[in-house]
C-alpha positions in Angstrom: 100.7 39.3 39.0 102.7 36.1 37.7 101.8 34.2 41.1 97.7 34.4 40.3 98.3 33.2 36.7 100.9 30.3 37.3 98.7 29.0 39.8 95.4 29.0 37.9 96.5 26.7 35.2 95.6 23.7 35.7 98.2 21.5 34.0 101.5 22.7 31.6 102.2 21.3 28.7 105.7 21.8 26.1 103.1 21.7 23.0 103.2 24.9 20.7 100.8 27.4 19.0 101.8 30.2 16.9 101.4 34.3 17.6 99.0 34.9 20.4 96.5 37.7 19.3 93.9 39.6 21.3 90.6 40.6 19.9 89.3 43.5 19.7 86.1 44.0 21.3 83.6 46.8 20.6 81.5 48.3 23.2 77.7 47.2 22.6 75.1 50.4 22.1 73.2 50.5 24.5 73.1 47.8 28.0 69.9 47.1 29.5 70.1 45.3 33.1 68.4 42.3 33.2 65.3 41.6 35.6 65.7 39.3 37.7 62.6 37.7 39.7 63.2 35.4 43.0 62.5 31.8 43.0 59.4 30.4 44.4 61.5 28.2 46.6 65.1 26.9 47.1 66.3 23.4 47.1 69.4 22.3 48.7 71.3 20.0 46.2 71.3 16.4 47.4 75.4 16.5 47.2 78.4 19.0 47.1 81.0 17.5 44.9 84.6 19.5 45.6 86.3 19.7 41.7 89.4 18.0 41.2 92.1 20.7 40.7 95.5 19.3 39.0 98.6 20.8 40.3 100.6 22.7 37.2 103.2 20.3 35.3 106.3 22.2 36.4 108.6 20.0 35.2 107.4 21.2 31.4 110.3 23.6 32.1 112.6 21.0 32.3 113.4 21.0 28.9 117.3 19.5 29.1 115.6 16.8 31.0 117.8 16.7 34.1 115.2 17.0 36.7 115.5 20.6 37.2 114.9 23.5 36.6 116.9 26.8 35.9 116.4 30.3 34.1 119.4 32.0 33.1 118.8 35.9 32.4 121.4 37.7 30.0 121.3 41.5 30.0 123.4 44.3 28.0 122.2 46.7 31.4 122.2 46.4 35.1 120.1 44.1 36.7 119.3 46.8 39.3 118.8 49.5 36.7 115.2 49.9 39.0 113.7 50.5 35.3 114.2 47.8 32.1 116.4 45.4 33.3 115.2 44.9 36.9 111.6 43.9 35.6 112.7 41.1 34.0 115.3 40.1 36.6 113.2 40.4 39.2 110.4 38.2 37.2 112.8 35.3 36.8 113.8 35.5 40.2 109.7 35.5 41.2 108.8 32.8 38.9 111.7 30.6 40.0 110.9 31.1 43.7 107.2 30.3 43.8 107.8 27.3 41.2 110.7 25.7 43.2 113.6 25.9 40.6 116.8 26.3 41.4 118.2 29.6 41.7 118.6 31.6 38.3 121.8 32.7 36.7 122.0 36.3 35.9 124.6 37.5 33.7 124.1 41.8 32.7 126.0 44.5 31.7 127.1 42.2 28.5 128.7 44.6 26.0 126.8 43.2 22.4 130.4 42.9 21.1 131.1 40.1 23.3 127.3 38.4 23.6 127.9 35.6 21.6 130.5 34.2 24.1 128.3 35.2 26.9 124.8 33.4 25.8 127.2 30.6 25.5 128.9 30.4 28.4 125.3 30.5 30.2 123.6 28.3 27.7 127.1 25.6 29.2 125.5 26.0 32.1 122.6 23.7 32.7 119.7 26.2 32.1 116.3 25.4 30.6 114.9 28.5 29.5 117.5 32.0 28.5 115.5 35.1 28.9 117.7 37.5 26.7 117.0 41.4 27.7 117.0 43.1 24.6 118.0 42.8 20.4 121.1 44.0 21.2 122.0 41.0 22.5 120.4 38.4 20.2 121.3 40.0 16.9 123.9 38.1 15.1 123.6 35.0 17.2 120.3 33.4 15.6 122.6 30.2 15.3 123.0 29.2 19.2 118.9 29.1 18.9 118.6 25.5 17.2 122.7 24.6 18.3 121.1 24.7 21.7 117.8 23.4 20.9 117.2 21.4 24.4 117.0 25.3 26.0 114.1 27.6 25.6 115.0 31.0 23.9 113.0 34.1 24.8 113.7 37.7 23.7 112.3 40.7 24.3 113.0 41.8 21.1 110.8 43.8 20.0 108.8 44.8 16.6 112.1 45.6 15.1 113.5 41.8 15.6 112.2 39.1 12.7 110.8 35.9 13.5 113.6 33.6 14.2 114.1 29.5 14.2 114.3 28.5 18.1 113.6 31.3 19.8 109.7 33.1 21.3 110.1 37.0 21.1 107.8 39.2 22.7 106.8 42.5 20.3 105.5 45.7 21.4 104.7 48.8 19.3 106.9 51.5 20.5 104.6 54.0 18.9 101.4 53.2 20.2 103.4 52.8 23.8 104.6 56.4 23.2 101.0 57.9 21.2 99.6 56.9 24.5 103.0 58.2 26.7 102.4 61.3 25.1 99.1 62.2 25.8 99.2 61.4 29.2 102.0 63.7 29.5 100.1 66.2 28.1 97.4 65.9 29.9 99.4 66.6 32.9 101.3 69.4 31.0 97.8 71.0 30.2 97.0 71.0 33.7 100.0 72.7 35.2 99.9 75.7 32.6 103.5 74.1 30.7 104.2 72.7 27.4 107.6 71.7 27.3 109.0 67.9 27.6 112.6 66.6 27.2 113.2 62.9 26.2 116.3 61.9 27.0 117.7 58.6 25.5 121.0 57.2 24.1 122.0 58.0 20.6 119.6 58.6 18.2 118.6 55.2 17.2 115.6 54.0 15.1 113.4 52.8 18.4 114.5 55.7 19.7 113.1 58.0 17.0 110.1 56.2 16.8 109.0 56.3 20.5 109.8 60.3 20.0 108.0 60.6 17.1 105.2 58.6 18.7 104.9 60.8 21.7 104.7 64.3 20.2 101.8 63.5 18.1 100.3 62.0 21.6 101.0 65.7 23.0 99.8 67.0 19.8 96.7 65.5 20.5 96.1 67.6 23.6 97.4 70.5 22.4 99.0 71.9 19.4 101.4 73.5 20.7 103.0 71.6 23.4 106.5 70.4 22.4 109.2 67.7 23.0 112.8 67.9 22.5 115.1 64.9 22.2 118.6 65.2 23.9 120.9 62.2 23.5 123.2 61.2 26.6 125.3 58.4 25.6 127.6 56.8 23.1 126.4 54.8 20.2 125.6 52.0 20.8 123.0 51.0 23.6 124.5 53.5 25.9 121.8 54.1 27.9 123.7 54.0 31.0 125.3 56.9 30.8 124.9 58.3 34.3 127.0 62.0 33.8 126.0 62.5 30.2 122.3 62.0 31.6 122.6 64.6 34.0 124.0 67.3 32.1 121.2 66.6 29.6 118.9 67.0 32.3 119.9 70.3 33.9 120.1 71.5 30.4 116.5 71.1 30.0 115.1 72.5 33.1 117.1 75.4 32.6 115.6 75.7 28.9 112.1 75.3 30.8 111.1 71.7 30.3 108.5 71.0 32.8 108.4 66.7 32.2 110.8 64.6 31.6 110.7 61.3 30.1 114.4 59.5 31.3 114.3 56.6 28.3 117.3 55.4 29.9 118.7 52.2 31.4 121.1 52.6 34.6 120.8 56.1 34.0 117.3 56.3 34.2 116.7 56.5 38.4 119.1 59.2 39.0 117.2 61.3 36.1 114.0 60.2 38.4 115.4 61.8 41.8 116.5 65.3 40.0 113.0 65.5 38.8 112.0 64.9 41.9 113.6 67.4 43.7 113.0 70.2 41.0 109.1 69.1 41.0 109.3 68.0 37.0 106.4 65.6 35.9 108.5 62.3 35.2 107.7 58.6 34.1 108.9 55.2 33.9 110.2 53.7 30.7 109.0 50.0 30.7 108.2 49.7 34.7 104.9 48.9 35.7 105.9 49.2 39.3 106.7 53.3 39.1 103.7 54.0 41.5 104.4 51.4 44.1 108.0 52.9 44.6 108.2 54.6 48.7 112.1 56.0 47.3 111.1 57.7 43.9 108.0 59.3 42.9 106.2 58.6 39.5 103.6 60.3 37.7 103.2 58.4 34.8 103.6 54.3 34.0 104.4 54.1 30.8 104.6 50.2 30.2 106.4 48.1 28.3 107.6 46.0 31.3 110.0 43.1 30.7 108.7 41.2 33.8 105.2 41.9 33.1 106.0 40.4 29.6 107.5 37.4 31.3 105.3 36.6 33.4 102.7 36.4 31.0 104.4 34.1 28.5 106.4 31.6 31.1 102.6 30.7 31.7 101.5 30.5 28.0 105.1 28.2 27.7 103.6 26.1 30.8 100.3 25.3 28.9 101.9 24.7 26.0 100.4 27.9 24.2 103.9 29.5 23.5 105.8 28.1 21.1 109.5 29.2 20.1 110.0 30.8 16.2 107.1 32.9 16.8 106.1 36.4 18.5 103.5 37.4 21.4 102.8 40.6 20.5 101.6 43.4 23.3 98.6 45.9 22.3 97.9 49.2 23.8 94.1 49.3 24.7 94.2 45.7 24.4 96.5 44.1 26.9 96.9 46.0 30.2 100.9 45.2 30.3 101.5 48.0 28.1 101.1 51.5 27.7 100.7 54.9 30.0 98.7 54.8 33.4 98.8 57.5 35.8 99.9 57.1 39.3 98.3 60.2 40.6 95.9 62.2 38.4 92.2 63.2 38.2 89.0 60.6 37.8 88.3 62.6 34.4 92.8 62.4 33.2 92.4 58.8 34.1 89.1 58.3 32.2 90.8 60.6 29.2 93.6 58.2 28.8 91.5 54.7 29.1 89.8 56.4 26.2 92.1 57.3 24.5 94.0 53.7 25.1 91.2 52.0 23.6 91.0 54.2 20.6 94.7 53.4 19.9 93.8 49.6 20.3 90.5 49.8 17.8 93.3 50.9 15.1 92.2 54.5 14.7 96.0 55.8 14.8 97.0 53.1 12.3 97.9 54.9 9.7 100.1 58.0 11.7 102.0 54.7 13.2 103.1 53.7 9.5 103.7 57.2 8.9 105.9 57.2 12.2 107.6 53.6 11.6 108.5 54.9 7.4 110.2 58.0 9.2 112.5 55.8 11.7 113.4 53.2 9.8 113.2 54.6 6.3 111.0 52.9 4.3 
């Protein structure tokens, strides 16, 4: 993943450029194979000439200019959370092994009340680049961005998060993640005769409602009828770790009937995994692309939005100086492959369905339902 992109480039760079946006490509009509006759003869050239390969600069991390390098990770969950969290700690911890830095400083489970003391504390430290887990943590400190202008500040912020003076955010749509979630699940749903799905998450907030929103029109899309019910199992705010209030939700919902499970949860989130496991539920990840390589847990659905994944993309755009901070990289389903749902186990014809469907949701054809959703959660 990271390893085969950090090693392609051929030289880093600390120049900038501003939001990186894919294309969208349409499918041509028709594609007619070229014929393709042999050669009369073939001739040897006179000389092979190996190409000069560059090593990458990575000293265009260094950006305190001490010689080294180090990535400091700050995290309102657990760093072994094996959703959210991990993905990005584990990322740092990849990238700073196969580049040679020193280790990286990991700080989680920072309550948001006491963040601005704690990107501090790690930005005293000697660190480069901060990789900052969530909003929660970077709202209300927007000033340590340019106070500590010799570090590199990246967020996953999300779409909800405005563009901010020293620091690169990455940006997702939670609703086209969860249009796509959605339908997958309901794919699966269709197939097993059920049409019920709980969503448990924190407490009610407005990415909350939008990725719920977002996935029953997915469902919707399969069938009509098929419903999902929202169950909140924490306190407000950003409790999504919330291990007991989690479970009681859960066995709540099987009773009811609920036949998937989506756990949007943080250190909550695995032991939701195992009961559905053990009661034979549908379940998915929330922001893990590495659900389907687990041996301990069992996945049906990846539904992306991994931190790690996000990472690993942009410490290479930083590297090649195509990642600036003060603006966004935004992630597009049916665009970029980091984010929305996959299927660990499903049919040719469910996984065909859903790389369809993907792509429809990346031409723009949901556009306006994802206004409609986004005016409903955030009330405008």
């Amino acid at each position: 993943m990271f390893l085969a992109a950090f090693l392609a480039l051929a030289t880093g760079a600390c120049s900038s450029s501003d939001t990186t946006e894919a294309p969208t490509t349409a499918a041509p009509d028709t594609t007619v194979a070229p014929t393709t006759a042999a050669p009369d003869t073939t001739v040897a050239p006179d000389t092979t000439v190996a190409p000069t390969t560059a090593a990458p600069d990575w000293g265009a991390a260094d950006f305190n200019g001490d010689g080294v390098v180090r990535i400091g990770v700050a995290t309102d969950g657990p760093r072994d959370d094996g959703a959210y969290y991990q993905a990005l700690v584990e990322s740092v911890e990849e990238i700073s092994k196969a580049a040679g830095y020193e280790a990286p400083i990991i700080v989680d489970q920072i309550d948001p009340a006491n963040s601005g003391t704690e990107l501090e504390n790690l930005a005293a430290q000697g660190v480069d680049v901060i990789a900052i887990g969530s909003s929660s943590l970077a709202d209300g400190n927007q000033d340590l961005f340019t106070k500590y202008d010799n570090i590199f500040w990246y967020c996953n912020c999300g779409s909800g998060f405005q563009d901010t003076p020293g620091l690169l955010r990455s940006a997702d749509s939670g609703a086209e993640i969860n249009i796509s979630s959605g339908y997958a699940t309901g794919l699966l749903l269709q197939e097993r005769g059920k049409d019920k799905t709980v969503f448990l998450g924190c407490c009610d907030l407005n990415f909350e409602v939008e990725s719920l929103l977002a996935m029953e029109f997915g469902l919707s899309l399969v069938d009509e009828s098929f419903t999902v019910t929202y169950v909140p199992t924490g306190n407000f705010p950003f409790d999504f770790n919330n291990t007991a209030g989690a479970t009681e939700a859960y066995s709540s919902a099987v009773a009811e009937g609920a036949a998937a499970v989506y756990p949007f949860l943080g250190g909550a989130h695995e032991p939701i995994v195992q009961l559905a496991n053990e009661d034979g539920l549908i379940v998915m990840t929330a922001g893990s692309s590495k659900g389907c390589e687990r041996e301990d847990l069992s996945y049906d659905i990846e539904v992306m939005f991994d931190a790690g994944d996000y990472l690993d993309t942009i410490f290479s755009e930083i590297l090649s100086g195509d990642a600036t901070e003060g603006g966004v990289r935004m992630f597009t389903v049916g665009i970029d492959p980091q984010v929305g749902a996959a299927f660990c186990n499903a049919t040719p014809e469910q996984v065909q369905a859903l790389a369809d469907f993907n792509a429809r949701i990346g031409a723009g054809e949901f556009s306006d339902k994802i206004y409609d959703i986004l005016s409903k959660a955030y009330g405008f």
